[in-house]
N, C-alpha and C positions, 0 to 999 in steps of 0.2 A: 742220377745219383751214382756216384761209384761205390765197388764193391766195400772199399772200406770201408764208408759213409754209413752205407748198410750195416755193417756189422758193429759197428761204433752203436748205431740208432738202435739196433736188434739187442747191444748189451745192456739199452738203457733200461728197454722195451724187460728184458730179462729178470732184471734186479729189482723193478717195480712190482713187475706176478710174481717176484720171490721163485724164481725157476732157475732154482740151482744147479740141477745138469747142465742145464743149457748153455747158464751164466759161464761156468766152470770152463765149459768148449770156448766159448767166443772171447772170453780172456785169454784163454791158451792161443786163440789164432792172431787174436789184438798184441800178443807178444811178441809173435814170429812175425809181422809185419814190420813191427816196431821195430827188431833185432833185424830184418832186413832190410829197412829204413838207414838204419847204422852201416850196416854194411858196405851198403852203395854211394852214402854221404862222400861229399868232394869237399866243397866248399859252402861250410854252410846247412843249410836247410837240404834236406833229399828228400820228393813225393816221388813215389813209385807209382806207376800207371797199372791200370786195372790189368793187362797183358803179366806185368811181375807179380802183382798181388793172387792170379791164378797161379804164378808158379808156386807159389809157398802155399797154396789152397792146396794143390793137386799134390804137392809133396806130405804133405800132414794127410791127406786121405790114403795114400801109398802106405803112408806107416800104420795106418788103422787096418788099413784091409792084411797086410801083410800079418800085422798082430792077433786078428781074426782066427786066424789061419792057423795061428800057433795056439793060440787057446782053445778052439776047437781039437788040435790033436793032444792037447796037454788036456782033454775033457772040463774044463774046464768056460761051462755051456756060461757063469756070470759073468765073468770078466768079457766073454765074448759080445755079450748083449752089452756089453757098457760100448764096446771098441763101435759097434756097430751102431746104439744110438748116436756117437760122437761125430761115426762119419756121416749118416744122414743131415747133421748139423751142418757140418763143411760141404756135403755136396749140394746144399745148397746154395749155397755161392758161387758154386759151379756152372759156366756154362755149359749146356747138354751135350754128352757127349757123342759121337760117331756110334753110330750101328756096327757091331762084325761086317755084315753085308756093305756100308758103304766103308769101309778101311779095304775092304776087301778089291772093291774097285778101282780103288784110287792105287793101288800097290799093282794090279794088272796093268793101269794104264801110266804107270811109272815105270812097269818094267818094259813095256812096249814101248815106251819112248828113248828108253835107253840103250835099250839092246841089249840085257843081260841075257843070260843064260844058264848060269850056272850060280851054286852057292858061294863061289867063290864075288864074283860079283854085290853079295848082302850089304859090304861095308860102304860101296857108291850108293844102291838102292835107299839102304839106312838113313845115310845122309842129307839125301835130299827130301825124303817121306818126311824124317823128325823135325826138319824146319815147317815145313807146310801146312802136318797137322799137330806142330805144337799146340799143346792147352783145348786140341779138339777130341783126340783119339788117346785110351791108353801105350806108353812105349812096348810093355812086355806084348799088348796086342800085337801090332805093327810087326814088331821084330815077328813072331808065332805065325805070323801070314804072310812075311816074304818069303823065310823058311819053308814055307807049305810049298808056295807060288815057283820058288825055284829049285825045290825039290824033284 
């Protein structure tokens, strides 16, 4: 079953228990699919592959946690618990993400293959890490440990 599949069947699954949070999120993601559905349309009909459907997953959880962030310094402890049930909603549709410790290796054993040395080298390093662990590892991580790495 793909992830949309799933969230289509989870919104039905929703509206039945009368689980209005929940409902609320997974219409909100059944939107962003939709509106990237439109997006990508050529000719016709457009299904996005579960590969794109994490992109617009992982981007709607980016804007939660990031929002988090800001409500917590605005004190503002409910609004924060809403941002935070929403993403637990979305990261489950998430597939599981990398460890610190494995980004960590994987960015050592990129940079030894490449030969970097320096920070000026971050934007080759960047390039080829963001392709490989798209959709597996957070970017701000990634970026935060090559930084380390070739510092």
């Amino acid at each position: 079953m793909s992830i949309k599949e799933r969230i289509l069947e989870d919104l039905k699954k929703a509206m039945k228990n009368r689980q209005a949070e929940r409902l609320l999120v997974l219409r909100s993601l059944k939107a962003k699919i939709l509106e990237k559905e439109i997006s990508e349309r050529k000719d016709g009909e457009s299904l996005l592959s579960d590969e794109q459907i994490t992109e617009v997953l992982m981007k709607a959880a980016k804007q939660r946690k990031e929002s988090i962030v800001q409500f917590n310094q605005g004190n503002r402890a409910d609004l924060a618990a809403k941002e935070e049930m929403e993403l637990s909603v979305i990261e489950s549709y998430l597939p599981l993400m990398m460890s610190e410790d494995e980004v960590r290796a994987q960015v050592q054993s990129r940079i030894q293959q490449m030969g970097a040395s320096s920070v000026a080298d971050m934007g080759k390093i960047m390039g080829a890490l963001m392709g490989e662990l798209k959709g597996k590892a957070d970017g701000s991580l990634i970026s935060r440990i090559v930084k380390e790495e070739l510092s």
